[in-house]
N, C-alpha and C positions, 0 to 999 in steps of 0.2 A: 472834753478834748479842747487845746486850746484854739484858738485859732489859727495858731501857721501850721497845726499837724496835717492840714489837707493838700500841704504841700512838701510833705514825706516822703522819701522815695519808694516804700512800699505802698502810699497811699496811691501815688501818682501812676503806679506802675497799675493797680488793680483799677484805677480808672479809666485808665488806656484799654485795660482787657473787659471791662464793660462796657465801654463808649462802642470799643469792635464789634462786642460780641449781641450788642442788642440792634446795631448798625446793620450789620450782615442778617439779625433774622430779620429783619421789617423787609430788608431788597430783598429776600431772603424766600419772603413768600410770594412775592409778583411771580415770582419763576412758576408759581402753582396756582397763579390769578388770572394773568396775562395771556395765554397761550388762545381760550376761547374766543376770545375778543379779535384778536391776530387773527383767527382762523375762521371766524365767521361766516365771511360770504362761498370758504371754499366747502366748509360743513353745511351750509346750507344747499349749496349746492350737489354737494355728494348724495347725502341724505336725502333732498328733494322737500327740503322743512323752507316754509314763505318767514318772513321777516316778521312777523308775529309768534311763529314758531318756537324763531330764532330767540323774539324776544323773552318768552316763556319762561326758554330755559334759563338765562341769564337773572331773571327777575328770582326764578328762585332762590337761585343763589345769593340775589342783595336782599331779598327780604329774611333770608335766615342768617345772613350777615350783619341787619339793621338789630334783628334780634337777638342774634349771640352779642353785638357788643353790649347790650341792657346787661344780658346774664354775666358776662365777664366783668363787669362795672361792679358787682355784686358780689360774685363768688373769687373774684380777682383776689382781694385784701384779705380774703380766710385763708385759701390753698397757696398763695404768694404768687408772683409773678412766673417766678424759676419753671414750677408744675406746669403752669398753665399753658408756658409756651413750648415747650419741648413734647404736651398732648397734641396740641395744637400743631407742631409742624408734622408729628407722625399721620395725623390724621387725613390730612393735607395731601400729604408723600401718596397715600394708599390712593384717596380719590384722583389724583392726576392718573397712577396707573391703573387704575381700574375703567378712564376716562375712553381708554384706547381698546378697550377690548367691550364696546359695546356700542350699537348703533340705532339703539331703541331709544326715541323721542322721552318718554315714562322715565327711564334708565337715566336719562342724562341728566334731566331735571331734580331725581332724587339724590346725585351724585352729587348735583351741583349746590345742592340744599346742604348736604352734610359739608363739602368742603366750604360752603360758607360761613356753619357754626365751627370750623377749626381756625378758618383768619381770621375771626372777631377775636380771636384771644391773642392779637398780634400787637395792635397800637397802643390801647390802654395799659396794658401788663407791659411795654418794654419803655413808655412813657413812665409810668408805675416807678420801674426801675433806677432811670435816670435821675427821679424828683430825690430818690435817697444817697444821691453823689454827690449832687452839683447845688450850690447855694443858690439862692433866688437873684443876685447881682450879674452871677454868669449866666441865667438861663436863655437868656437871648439872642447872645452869640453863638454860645455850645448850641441849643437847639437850631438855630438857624441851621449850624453845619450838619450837626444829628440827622435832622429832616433832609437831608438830599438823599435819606435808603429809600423814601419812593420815588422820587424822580431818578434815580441812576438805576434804582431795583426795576422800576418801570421798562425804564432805555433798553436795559441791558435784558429783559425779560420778553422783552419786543423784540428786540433784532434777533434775539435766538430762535423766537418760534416763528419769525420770518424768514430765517435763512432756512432753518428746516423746511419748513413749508412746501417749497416747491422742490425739493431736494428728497424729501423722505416721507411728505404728508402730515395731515394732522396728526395725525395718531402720537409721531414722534415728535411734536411742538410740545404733546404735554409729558412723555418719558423721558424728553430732555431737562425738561421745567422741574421733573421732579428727582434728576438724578442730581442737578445743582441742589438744590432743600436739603437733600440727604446730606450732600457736604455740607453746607452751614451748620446743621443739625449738629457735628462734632463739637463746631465751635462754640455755639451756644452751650451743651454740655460743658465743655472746659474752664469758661471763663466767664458764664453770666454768674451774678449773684445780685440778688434781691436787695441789699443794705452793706454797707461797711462790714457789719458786727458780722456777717455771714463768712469775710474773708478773715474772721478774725482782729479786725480793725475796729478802734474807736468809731461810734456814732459822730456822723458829720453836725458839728454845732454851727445853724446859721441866724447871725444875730441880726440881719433882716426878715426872719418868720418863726414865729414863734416854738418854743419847742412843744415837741406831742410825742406823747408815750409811748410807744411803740406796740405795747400788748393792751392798750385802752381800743375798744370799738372806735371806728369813725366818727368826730365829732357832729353833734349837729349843726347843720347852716340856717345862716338866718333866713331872712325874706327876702334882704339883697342881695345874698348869695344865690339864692335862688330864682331869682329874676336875672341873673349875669351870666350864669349858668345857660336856663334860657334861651338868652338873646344869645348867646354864644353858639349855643346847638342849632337856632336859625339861620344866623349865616353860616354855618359848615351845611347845614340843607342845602341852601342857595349855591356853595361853591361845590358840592359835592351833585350837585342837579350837570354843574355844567363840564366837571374833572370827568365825573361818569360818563358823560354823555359820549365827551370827546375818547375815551378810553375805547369805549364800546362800539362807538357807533364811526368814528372817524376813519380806519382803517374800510371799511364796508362803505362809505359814501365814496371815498378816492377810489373804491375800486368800480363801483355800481356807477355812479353820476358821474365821476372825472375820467373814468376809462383806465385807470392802472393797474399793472397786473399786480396780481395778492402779494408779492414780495414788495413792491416797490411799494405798496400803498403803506405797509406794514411801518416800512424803513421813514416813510415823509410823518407818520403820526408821531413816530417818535422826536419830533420836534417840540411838540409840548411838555414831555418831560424834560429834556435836554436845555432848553432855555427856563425850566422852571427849577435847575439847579441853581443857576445866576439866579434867579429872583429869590429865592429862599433864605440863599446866605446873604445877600444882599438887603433881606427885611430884616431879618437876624441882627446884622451888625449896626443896625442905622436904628432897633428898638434900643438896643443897650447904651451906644456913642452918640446918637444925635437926640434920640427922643426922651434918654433916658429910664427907658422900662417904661414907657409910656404903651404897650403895645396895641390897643384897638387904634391909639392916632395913626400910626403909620400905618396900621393892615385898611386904616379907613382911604388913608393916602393910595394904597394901591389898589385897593376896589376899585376906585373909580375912573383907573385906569383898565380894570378888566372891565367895566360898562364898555368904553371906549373901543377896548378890541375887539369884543362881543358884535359892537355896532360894523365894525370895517367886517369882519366875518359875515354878517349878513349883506352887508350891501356889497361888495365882491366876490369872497369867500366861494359863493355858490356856483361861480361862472368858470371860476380859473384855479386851477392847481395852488397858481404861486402865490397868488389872494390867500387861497386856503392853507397853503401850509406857514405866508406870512403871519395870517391873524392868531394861527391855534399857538404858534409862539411866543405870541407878543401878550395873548393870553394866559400861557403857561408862565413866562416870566413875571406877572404880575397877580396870578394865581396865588401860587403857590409858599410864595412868602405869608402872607395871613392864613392861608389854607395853615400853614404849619406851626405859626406863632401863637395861636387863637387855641387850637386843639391841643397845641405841646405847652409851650411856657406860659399861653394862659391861663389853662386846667391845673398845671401846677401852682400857679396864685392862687387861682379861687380856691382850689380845695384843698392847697398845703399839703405838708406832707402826706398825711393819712387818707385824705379824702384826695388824692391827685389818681388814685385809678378810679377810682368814682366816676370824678368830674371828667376825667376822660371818655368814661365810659357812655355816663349820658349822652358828654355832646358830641360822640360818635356815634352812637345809635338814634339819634336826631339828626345827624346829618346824614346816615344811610338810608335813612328814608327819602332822601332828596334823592338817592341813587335807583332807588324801588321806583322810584314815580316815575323818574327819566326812562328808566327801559323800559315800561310797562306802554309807556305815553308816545315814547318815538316811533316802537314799532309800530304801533297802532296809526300815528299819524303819516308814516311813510307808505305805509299801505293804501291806506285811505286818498291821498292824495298823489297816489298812483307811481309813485318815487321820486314826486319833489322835497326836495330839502330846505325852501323858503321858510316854510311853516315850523319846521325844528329848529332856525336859526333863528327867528323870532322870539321862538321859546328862549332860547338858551339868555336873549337880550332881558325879556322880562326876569328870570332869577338874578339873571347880574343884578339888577337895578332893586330886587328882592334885597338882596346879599349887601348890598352899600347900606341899604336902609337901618335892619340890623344894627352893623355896624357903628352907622351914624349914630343909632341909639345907646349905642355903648357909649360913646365919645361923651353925649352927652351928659350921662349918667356921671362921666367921671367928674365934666366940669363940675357939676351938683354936690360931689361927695358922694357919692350914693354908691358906687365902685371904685378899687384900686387897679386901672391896669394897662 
């Protein structure tokens, strides 16, 4: 293909309905993520289940989450991405409604287990996707925008099982959550496709990355790939220790320690999504235009402003509302940019075309682990420490300061030659 065919107008038009159609399932599935989280301290409360209960159940769910994205990293590049993710949303759909019709602690935890091996087939396979569109000079900016389906999917996943909430109950936080999926569900059907060749179109040629077979197995990586890899999955640990934290546990502290009721507390966390749309596209265009596809410098540039907000979150955060819903902001803004460049357009360098669901797969299921630990650790410590939330904000300071480290070590590795990225 030559090189202006990717700006064909059948080409352009089937990249529009991929960019949609993988966009919409990634916000696509918060609707079937989100709802517990939102709902927490009122399920705890119904139920009569303590904050370690609470944590239980959740932790299920991230640890068959940490684990399905291994298995999707794997089974991704056999069965294609297409499969994977239209099992995956069905699977999803079922457990949000089956979430409502049961109030057994056992029940919820096994529910929550299975809908977490259905979202691990979400990021890697529609990253997967993307790597077979878009050349590796655009993937910075395209991904920057790409990646605003979890912080909008987030937003927008939160205020619905907020506003139901007190309107209709939990129950219909998650038959709402799951009646949206169902729609996306169409679109995906309609308009994802796995490669060009599947629309019919020429193979995308990009003569910044090498070409790879398409019916050859996943090449092997070297050492350095495998050390970049890595460090790459350790800082999505580190950021994913502290995305989770606030996902999970923020709505539940604004309403326990701040005093807000379950709607309102729901509606202020969603501020860390909401400002982590700005930062995202904002890493995005400033890897491509100012750094040049340099991407660990700039994701290193804004770690170190998430140490910064991490730190004002602890040292006000804990007293005051507007502490706290300034810092989770100022955190999601400078989150979510590397959160998205590191796991999206990075995984696409390191592991090129064929190995790009691989490398995503890894270093998502290396970073859900950071997610596993954090539910597992907070519940335990908010109990323990009788419902203060100093000791959790501490935490959250040391993975930041985790999470820069990482990074930094990518930077350096680049100066060395030792990575491209």
């Amino acid at each position: 293909m030559p090189p202006t065919a990717a700006t064909t107008a059948p080409f352009r038009a089937w990249r529009w309905r991929v960019f949609a159609s993988t966009w919409l399932c990634y916000a696509g599935f918060y609707f079937c993520r989100r709802p517990f989280s939102i709902a927490k301290a009122d399920i705890g409360n119904q139920l009569h289940w303590t904050a370690t209960d609470l944590a239980h159940v959740y932790a299920a769910y991230l640890i068959a989450y940490a684990l399905g994205q291994f298995a999707s990293g794997a089974i991704g590049p056999r069965l294609g991405p297409r499969k994977m993710l239209l099992g995956g949303i069905a699977l999803s759909i079922a457990c949000s409604v089956a979430f409502g019709f049961t109030d057994s602690l056992l029940w919820f935890i096994a529910l929550m287990a299975l809908n977490g091996v259905a979202q691990a087939t979400g990021w890697s396979n529609t990253v997967g996707t993307m790597a077979n569109w878009y050349r590796r000079k655009e993937r910075g900016t395209v991904m920057g925008i790409w990646a605003t389906n979890f912080q909008i999917g987030g937003v927008a996943a939160a205020g619905l099982a907020a506003w139901m909430l007190p309107r209709h109950g939990f129950r219909f936080a998650f038959y709402s959550g799951a009646a949206v999926l169902a729609g996306v569900a169409v679109i995906v059907f309609l308009w994802q496709r796995n490669r060009p060749e599947d629309a019919g179109l020429p193979a995308l040629v990009d003569p910044d990355q090498p070409p790879e077979d398409a019916d050859t197995p996943t090449p092997r990586w070297s050492r350095e790939t495998w050390i970049t890899v890595l460090l790459i999955g350790g800082a999505y640990f580190g950021m994913k220790f502290i995305r989770y934290a606030l996902w999970s546990w923020a709505p539940f502290f604004l309403e326990k320690n701040l005093h807000l009721r379950g709607d309102d507390a729901g509606y202020v966390s969603t501020l860390f999504d909401g400002c982590g749309v700005v930062g995202v596209i904002a890493t995005g265009w400033l890897s491509d235009k100012v750094f040049r596809g340099r991407r660990a410098t700039v994701s290193f540039l804004m770690i170190l402003g998430v140490v910064a907000a991490t730190l004002l979150l602890f040292t006000v955060g804990a007293h005051s509302v507007l502490g706290f819903a300034v810092s989770i902001g100022l955190i999601g803004f400078t989150l979510y940019g590397p959160d998205a460049l590191l796991t999206g357009a990075g995984a696409m360098d390191v592991g090129g075309l064929r190995g790009a669901v691989r490398a995503s797969g890894i270093i998502s299921g290396i970073g859900s682990a950071g997610s596993v630990v954090q539910e597992l650790v907070i519940g335990k410590m908010y109990d323990s420490a009788h419902g203060s939330i100093a000791p959790i904000l501490a935490t959250l300071l040391g993975s930041a300061l985790f999470t820069a480290a990482c990074v930094g070590a990518i930077v350096w590795r680049n100066h060395r030659g030792a990575s491209d990225m």
